[in-house]
N, C-alpha and C positions, 0 to 999 in steps of 0.2 A: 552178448547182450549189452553190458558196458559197452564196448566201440557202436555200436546199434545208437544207443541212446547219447553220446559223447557227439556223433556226429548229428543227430536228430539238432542239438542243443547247440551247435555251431553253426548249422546251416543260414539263419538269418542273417550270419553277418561274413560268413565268408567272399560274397561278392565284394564285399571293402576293402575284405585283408585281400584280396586278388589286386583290384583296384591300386592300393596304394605300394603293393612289391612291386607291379609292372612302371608305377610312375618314378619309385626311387633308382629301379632300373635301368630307363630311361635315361634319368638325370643322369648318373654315374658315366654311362658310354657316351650321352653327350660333351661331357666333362674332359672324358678324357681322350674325344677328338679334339676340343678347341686348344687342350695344351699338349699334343704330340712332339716328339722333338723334331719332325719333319721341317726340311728350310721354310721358312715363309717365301712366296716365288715375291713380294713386294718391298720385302727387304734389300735392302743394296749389302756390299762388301764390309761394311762396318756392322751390320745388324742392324743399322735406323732405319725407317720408311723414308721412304723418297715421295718424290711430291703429287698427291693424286692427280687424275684427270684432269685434262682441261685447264689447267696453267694454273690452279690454285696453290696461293701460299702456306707453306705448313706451319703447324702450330710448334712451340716449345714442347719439351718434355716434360715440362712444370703445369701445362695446359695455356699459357698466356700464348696471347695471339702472337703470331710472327711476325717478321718484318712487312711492312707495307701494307698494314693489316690497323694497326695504330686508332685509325680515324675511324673505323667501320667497328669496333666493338664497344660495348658501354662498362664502364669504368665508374664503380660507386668509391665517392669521396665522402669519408667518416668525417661528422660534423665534429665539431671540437670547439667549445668557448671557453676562452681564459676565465676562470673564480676571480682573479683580481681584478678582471673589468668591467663595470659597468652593465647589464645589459638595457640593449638595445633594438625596439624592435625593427624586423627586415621588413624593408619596401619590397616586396616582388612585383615584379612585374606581370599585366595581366594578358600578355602574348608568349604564346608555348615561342616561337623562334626566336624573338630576343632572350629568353631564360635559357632556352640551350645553346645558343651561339651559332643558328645557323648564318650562314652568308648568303648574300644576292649573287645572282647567276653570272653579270656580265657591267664591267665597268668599260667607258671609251672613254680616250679622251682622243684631241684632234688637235695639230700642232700646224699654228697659222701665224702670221706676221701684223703687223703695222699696215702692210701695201695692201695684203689681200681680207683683212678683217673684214672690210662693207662690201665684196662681192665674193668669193668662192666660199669663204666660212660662210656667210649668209644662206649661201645655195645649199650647201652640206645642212645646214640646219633646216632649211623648207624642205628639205628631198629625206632624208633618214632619220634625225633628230629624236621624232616622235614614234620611231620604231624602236629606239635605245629607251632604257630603263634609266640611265643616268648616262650622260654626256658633258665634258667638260674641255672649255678650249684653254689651250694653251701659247703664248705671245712672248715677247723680248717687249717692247713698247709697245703700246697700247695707245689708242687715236682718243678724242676727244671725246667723243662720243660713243656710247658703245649699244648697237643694235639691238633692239627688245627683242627680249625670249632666249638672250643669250647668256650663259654664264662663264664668263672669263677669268681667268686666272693671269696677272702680268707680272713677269719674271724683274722687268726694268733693264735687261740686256739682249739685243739680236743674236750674237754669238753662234752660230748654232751648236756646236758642244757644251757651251752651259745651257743653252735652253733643254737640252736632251737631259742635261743631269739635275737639271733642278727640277726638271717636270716629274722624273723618275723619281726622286725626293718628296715632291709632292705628295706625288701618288701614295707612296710607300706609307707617309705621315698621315693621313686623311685618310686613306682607302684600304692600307695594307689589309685591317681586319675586317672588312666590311664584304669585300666581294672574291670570289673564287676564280672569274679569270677579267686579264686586261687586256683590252686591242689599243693599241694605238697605229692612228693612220694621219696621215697629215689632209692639209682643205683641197691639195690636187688633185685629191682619188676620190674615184666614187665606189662605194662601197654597199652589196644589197645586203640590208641590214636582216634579213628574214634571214637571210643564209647564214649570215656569221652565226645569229643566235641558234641556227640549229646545227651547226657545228659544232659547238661549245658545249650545245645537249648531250652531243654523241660522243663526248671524250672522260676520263677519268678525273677529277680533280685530285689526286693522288700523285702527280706525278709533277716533275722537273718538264716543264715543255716550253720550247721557243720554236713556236709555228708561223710560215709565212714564206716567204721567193726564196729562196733559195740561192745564194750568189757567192759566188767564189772571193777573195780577197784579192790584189793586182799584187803580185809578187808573194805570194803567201802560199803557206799550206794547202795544197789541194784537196785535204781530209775536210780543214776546215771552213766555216761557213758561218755569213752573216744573212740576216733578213732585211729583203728594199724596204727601204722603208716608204717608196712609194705607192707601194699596192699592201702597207697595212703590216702586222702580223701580231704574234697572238702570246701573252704569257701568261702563266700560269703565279698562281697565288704561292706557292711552294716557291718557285724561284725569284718571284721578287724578295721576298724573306729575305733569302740567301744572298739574291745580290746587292741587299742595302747595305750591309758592312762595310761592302769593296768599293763606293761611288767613290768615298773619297780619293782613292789611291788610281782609282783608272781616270779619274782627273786631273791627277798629276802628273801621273806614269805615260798613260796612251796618250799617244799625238796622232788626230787625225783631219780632215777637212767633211766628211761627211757624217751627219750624226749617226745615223745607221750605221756605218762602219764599226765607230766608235764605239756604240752598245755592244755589235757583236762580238771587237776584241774585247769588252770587256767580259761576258759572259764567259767566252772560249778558256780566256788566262785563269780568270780565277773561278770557278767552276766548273770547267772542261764539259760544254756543251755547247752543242752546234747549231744552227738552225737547220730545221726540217719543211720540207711541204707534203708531208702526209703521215700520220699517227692514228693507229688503229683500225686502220680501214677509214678512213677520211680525209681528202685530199682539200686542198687549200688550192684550188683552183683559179689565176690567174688569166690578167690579158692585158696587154701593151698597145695603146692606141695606139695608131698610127697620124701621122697630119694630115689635116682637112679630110677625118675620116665621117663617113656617115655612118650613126648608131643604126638606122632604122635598116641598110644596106648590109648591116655584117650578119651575115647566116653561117660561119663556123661554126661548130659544135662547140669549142673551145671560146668561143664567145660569148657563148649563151648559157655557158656553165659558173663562168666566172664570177666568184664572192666579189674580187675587187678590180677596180679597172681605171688605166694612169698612164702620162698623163692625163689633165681635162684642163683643159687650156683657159679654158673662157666660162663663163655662167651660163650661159645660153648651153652650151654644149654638155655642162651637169645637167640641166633639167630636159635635156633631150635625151642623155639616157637616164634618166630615171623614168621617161614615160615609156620607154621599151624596153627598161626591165621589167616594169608594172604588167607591163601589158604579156611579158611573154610569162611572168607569175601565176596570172589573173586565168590565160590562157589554159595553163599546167590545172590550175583549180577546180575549171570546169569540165577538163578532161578525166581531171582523180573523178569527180564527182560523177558523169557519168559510166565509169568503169563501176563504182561502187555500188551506183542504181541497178547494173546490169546484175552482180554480183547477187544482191540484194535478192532479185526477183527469181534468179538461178535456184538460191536457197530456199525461198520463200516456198515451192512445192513440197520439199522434203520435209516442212513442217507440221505436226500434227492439226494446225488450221488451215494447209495448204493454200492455193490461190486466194481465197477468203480473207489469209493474213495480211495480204498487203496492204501496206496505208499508202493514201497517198496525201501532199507528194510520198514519192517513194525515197526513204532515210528520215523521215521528220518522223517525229514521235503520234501516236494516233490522238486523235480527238479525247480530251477531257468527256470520262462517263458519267454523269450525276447520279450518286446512290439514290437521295432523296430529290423532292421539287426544292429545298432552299439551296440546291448546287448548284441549278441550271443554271449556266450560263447564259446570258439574256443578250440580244441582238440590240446593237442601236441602226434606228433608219437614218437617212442622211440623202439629200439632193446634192447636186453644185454646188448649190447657194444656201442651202438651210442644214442644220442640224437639229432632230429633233428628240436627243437626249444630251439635258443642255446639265451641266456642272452645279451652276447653282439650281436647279430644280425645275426652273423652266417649260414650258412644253415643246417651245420653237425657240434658236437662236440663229442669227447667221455663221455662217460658215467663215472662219478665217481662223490667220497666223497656222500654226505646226498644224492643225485638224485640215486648212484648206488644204496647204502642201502635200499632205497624204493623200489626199483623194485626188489631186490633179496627177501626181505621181502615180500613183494606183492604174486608173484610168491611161496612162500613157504605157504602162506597163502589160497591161491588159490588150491592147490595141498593137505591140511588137509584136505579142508571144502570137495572136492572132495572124499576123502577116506575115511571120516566119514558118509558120505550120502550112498556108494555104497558098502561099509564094511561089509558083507565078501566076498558077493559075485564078485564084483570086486575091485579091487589093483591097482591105478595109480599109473606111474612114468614118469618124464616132459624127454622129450625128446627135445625141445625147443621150447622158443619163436619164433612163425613166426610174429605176428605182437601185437602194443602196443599203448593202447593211454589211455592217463590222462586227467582231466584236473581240478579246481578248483572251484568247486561251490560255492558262500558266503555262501548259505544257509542253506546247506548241508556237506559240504565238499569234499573232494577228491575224486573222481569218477575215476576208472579205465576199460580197457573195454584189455582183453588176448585173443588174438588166440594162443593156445596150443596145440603142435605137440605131443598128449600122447601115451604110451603104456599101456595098458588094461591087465591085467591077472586074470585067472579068479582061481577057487579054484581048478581044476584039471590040474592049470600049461599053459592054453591054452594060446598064447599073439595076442593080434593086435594093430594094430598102428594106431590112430585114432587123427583127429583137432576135437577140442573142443574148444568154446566161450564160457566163462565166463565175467561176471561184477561183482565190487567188490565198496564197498563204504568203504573210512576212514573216518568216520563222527566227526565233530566236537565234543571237550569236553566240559566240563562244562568252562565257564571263568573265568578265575583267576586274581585277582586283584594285581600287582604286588607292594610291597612296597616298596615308595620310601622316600629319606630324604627329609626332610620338608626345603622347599624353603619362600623367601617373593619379593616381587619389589622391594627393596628397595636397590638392589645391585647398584653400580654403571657399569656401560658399557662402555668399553674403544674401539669407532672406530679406524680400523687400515685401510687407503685408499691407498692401491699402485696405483701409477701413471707413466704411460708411456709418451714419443711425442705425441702418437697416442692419446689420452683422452683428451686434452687438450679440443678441442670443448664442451666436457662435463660436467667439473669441474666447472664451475659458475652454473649450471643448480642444481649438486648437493651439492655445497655448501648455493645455494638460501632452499631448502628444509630443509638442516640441521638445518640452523638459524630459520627457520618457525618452525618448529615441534619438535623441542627441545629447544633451546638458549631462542625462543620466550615463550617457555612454563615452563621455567627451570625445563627440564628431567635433571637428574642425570648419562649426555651424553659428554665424553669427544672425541675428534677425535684428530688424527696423521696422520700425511702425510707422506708418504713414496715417496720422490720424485726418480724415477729408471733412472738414465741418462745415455748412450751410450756412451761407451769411447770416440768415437771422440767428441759428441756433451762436457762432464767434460772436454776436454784439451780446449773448445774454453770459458767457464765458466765465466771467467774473462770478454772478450769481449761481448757475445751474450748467455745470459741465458735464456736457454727454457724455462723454468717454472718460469721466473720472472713475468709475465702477475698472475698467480695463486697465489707469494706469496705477490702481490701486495693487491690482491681479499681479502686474511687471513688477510691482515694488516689491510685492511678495515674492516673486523668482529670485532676485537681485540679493533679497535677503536670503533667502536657501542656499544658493550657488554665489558663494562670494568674490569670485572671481569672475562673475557673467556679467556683462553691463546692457540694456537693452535700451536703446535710444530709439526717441522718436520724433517725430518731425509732424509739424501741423500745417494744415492750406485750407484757406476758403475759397468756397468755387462752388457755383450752381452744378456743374454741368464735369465731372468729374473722370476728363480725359485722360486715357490711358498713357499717352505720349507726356501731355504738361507733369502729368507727377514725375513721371522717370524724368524728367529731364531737371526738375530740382532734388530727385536720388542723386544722378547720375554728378551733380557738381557738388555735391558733400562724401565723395569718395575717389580715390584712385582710381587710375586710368586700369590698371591692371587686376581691377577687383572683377570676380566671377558672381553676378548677379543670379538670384531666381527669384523670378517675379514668381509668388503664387497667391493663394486666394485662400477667404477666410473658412472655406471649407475642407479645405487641401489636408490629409493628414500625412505630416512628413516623418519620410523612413528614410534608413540609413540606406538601403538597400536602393531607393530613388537619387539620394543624393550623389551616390559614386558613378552613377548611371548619366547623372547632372554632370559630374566633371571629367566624364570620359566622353561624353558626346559632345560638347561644347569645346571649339579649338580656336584658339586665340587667333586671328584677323584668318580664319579657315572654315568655321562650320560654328552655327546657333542652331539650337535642340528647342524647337515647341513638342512638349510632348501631348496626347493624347490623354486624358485623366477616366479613368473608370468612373462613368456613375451610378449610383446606387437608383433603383426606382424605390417609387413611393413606396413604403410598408404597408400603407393602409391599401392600398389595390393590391399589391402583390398577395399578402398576407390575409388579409381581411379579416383581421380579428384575432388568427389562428399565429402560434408563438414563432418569433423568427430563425432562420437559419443565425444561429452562432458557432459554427464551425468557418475557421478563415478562408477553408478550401473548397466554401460553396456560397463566395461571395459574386461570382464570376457568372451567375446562374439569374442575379436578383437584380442585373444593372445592364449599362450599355458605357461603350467607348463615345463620349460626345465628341463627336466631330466639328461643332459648332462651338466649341469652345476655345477660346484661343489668349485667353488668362493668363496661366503657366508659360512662364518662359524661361530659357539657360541662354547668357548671354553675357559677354566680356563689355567692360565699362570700354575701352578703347574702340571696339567694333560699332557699340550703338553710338559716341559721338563721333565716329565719322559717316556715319550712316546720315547721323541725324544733324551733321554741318552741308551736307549736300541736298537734305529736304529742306532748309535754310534757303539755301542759293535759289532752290524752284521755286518755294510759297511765297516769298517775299516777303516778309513781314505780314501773312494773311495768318492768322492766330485762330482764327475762324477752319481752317481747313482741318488743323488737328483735332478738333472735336470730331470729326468722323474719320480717325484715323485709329490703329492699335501699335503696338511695337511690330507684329508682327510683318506689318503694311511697310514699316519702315525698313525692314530688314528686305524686305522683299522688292521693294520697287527702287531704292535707293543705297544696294551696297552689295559688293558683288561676291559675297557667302554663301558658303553651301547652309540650306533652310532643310533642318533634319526636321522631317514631320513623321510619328513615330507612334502606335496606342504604347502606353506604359502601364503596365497591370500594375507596377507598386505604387502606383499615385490613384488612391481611392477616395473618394467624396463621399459625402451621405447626403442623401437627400435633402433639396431645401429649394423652396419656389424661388428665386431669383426677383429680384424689380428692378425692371426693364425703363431704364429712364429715357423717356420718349423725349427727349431734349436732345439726345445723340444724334446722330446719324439713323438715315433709311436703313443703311445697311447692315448697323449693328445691332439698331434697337431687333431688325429682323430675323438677325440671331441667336440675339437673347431669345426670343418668342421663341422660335424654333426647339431651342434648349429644353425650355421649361415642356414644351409641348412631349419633346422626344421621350422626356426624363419621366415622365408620370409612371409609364409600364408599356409591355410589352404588347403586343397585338393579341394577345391570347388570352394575358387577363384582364385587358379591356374589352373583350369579346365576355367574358367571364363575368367581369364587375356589369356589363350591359343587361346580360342575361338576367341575374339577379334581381336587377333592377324590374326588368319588365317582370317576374315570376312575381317581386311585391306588389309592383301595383297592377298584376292581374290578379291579385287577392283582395 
């Protein structure tokens, strides 16, 4: 009866104690499979592993990476500051691959003379140049003149063994840490620049390499080997290192007559490496022209594979093969391309949308879907000659400049594809557009859609005149990263605030902000006041100063912040143009001051200002930015308390597009901008009353114009006066502004309603 009732009173939990015998059981015999004294079969003769699969490097027994392994693991370096110095705060920089020390893919440079500097360097530069990332030529003397778009480097001796070793020097000094691999080829070769760079994709940057022809030495070594150096070849970033040490000594030591020779003993002697033409499954594919050969004639297979190809005798005969290697590129392109289509469509069944799925064209991304109506994409119409969705708002404009080019291009494109489809048996010709519409997809790109008034002819002469619809896509390219000068925050910012009678209400609001988010923070923020007074209000000056209430306000800052000084500058002038003041800013300061015009609304943040001196690139790029404005309260709100959260300001405003106030701009850029509007106007003083900075920048200097919305730059409402003395074009948008800025289409639908609900009561 005990055992009865014993196991009664275990039974709840025995499935546990089951459970967890069989798991320690388990564990135990798995245990003591993994450390049986059985050999390991991967162990070698000494007891160590040997090298796994597939050629990988093995590790230490400490765990650190093994040889050749170095550059591919991350390594944390413990910070450490000396107590006896100073601290200092660190500049970082605000690009991830300058902070980690990546390198660029592929450096050239290209080794040309005195004689051939104004024709075969020339041609090498119109034919490849712009396919290299950076290219640089190298010379003994240097002619009088040196060819735009080029950048030369002049040694001051022909020599060829010091040209070889100073350039190599060069390189070394300037580039060693910059780039991962170097070609040098000289201005006799023509080299297709697509190829080199995708050879260079396909290799290891890890390794000692001297890639290129392959040539034996005259009386030397048969082991070893130097690279022509007129069909180019290729070093790696590890071994230039290594062979800066040794310039000196293989310039005293080797004696030879050809540079290439020379490099090569020098690599061989004191590095003991050879040149190669093929590493890793990649061959370095050459070809040797022949005299008075024709490009367009050579169909060897070995011709038409070839990275480099030498000599090239004459100019004429560089840019004859560079249009048939374009062309046998171009050729390859459109072949991947239809392999890929076919591919595409093969696939395209097996998919759970099958046939259905396919877009066309077929490899372009599908048409942009609009969730809601404020996605659609919206079509513009367009004739030959008219456009009728015009920039500035317009309902009609004509058609010209880059918008005509597109549609005559269009149109000529449209009318191929057509006679290659229906060739021979019938022969279009456009008779005209009857109707036209584009529009821009992100997705995708340019989408066009032709009604086409054509005439038809067949092979016995017969015609008819027939409409035809066509759709045409200009699909987006690959993206390009566009390089820019290297920038840091650490510029200083020089605010420049014109002031009217009419601002007056505003200028404590944003001199309170200024002191908050700069003075208080010490940003590297200077401001200037541009006081603008009305000739009647300057003759009364003396008695009743408009602007003494504001520069009572600055006296008080100056006393708070005893180290701030805020200056300001006074002008009379009816008619209060934005060009004439900056242009007496702009001579009461350094050429190399970083300006920001803004406005007495503007409320400035730190977070705007670093925004100011990273977009703005001295004689390279001016930042207009796009300012958030706030709509009116009393529509929006109507009585009812406002949004005071900062993260629901973005709800109650719009990006004025019409505003063009705010600018970021180097004092050096705007006076040369504004010494060549000089030269146009003539002394017509008259024309900049209807001008802005932005006009200047724009039509008179040849800077990239960063137009940009900026969410840190927020406004609050306030009607603007529109001084009808300006120009048509700006008083009209000003208007615009004010009109835009009131509120949104929903609560002036809203505020309308209201309106009609009272006074149908």
């Amino acid at each position: 009866m005990r055992l009865a009732a014993l196991l009664a009173a275990l039974r709840p939990v025995l499935p546990l104690v089951l459970g967890l015998s069989l798991g320690c059981s388990l564990s135990l015999l798995r245990a003591s499979w993994s450390h049986g004294g059985g050999e390991d079969p991967c162990l070698g003769a000494a007891g160590r592993a040997g090298p796994p699969a597939g050629g990988a490097q093995p590790e230490a027994e400490d765990g650190r990476p093994g040889q050749g392994h170095e550059d591919f693991r991350p390594r944390i370096v413990p910070y450490y500051r000396d107590p006896n110095k100073p601290y200092k705060k660190v500049l970082r920089t605000r690009y991830i691959q300058t902070e980690l020390g990546f390198h660029e893919r592929l450096f050239v440079a290209v080794l040309t003379s005195k004689a051939t500097l104004n024709t075969l360097a020339v041609a090498v530069n119109k034919t490849v140049a712009h396919h290299f990332p950076r290219l640089l030529y190298f010379t003994g003397l240097r002619s009088a003149k040196v060819p735009h778009g080029m950048v030369l480097v002049a040694h001051g001796d022909e020599r060829p063994i010091w040209l070889m070793y100073e350039t190599m020097y060069y390189i070394h000094q300037h580039f060693g840490s910059d780039y991962d691999w170097f070609y040098i080829m000289q201005d006799d070769t023509y080299a297709q620049a697509e190829q080199v760079k995708a050879l260079v994709t396909h290799l290891s940057i890890n390794q000692d390499v001297y890639l290129g022809r392959a040539e034996e030495f005259i009386g030397g070594d048969e082991q070893a080997r130097y690279c022509h150096g007129g069909f180019g070849y290729l070093l790696s970033r590890s071994l230039l290192l290594k062979l800066h040490p040794h310039l000196d000594s293989c310039r005293n030591e080797i004696l030879s007559v050809r540079p290439d020779e020379w490099l090569g003993r020098c690599i061989i002697d004191f590095l003991g490496i050879s040149c190669i033409s093929q590493l890793q499954g990649q061959h370095y594919h050459t070809y040797e022209l022949a005299k008075n050969a024709e490009p367009e004639k050579e169909e060897e297979e070995e011709f038409q594979a070839a990275l480099a190809v030498h000599p090239v005798s004459d100019v004429t005969l560089m840019y004859r093969l560079h249009k048939h290697f374009s062309r046998i590129q171009l050729e390859r392109a459109y072949q991947e391309i239809q392999e890929l289509q076919m591919q595409i469509r093969n696939l395209t069944s097996l998919t759970p949308a099958g046939e259905a799925g396919l877009t066309w064209p077929v490899g372009i991304n599908a048409p942009f879907l609009p969730k809601t109506r404020f996605e659609v994409i919206s079509w513009d119409y367009f004739t030959e000659q008219y456009l009728f969705s015009c920039p500035d708002g317009s309902p009609k404009c004509e058609l010209s400049g880059a918008s005509k080019a597109d549609v005559s291009d269009i149109i000529e494109s449209a009318l191929e594809q057509l006679n290659s489809r229906y060739q021979p048996s019938l022969r279009f010709s456009k008779r005209q557009l009857l109707n036209g519409y584009r529009r821009f997809d992100p997705t995708r790109g340019m989408e066009y859609t032709l009604d086409l008034l054509l005439e038809a002819v067949t092979q016995k002469g017969h015609s008819h005149i027939l409409v035809k619809r066509v759709s045409l896509v200009r699909p987006l390219s690959k993206v390009e990263i566009i390089p820019m000068p290297y920038v840091t925050e650490a510029t200083r910012v020089q605010l420049v605030l014109p002031l009217t009678v009419q601002d007056l209400d505003f200028v404590a609001n944003f001199l309170d902000m200024y002191a908050m988010n700069t003075l208080d923070t010490h940003d590297n923020a200077l401001l200037t006041l541009l006081f603008i007074y009305h000739p009647y209000d300057a003759q009364r000056v003396s008695q009743v100063d408009v602007f003494a209430g504001v520069k009572t306000m600055v006296a008080e800052l100056e006393k708070r912040y005893a180290e701030v000084k805020i200056p300001w500058i006074s002008v009379k002038t009816e008619v209060p143009s934005q060009v004439k003041l900056m242009d007496i800013v702009s001579k009461k300061h350094p050429v190399d001051t970083l300006f920001f015009l803004a406005s007495v609304w503007t409320e400035i943040n730190m977070e705007f200002l670093n925004r100011c001196r990273m977009n703005t690139i001295s004689n390279w790029q001016v930042f207009f930015p796009v300012h958030f404005q706030e709509f009116n309260p009393a529509l929006v709100y109507r009585g009812e308390q406002t949004a005071s959260s900062s993260t629901d300001f973005l709800r109650d405003g719009h990006f004025d597009r019409h505003s063009f106030a705010e600018a970021c701009f180097y004092n050096s850029d705007y006076m040369t901008a504004r010494t060549k509007l000089a030269a146009d106007i003539l002394d017509r003083d008259e024309v900049l009353e209807g001008m802005e900075v932005f006009d200047v920048f724009l039509h008179y200097s040849g800077l990239h114009l960063f137009r940009a919305v900026e969410p840190g730059l927020v406004q609050k409402y306030a009607l603007r006066s529109c001084n009808p003395r300006l120009s048509e074009e700006l008083y009209h948008r000003c208007v615009l502004s004010n009109l835009e800025g009131l509120a949104s289409r929903s609560h002036l639908a809203m505020a309308l309603f209201e309106q009609e609900q009272a006074n149908s009561t």
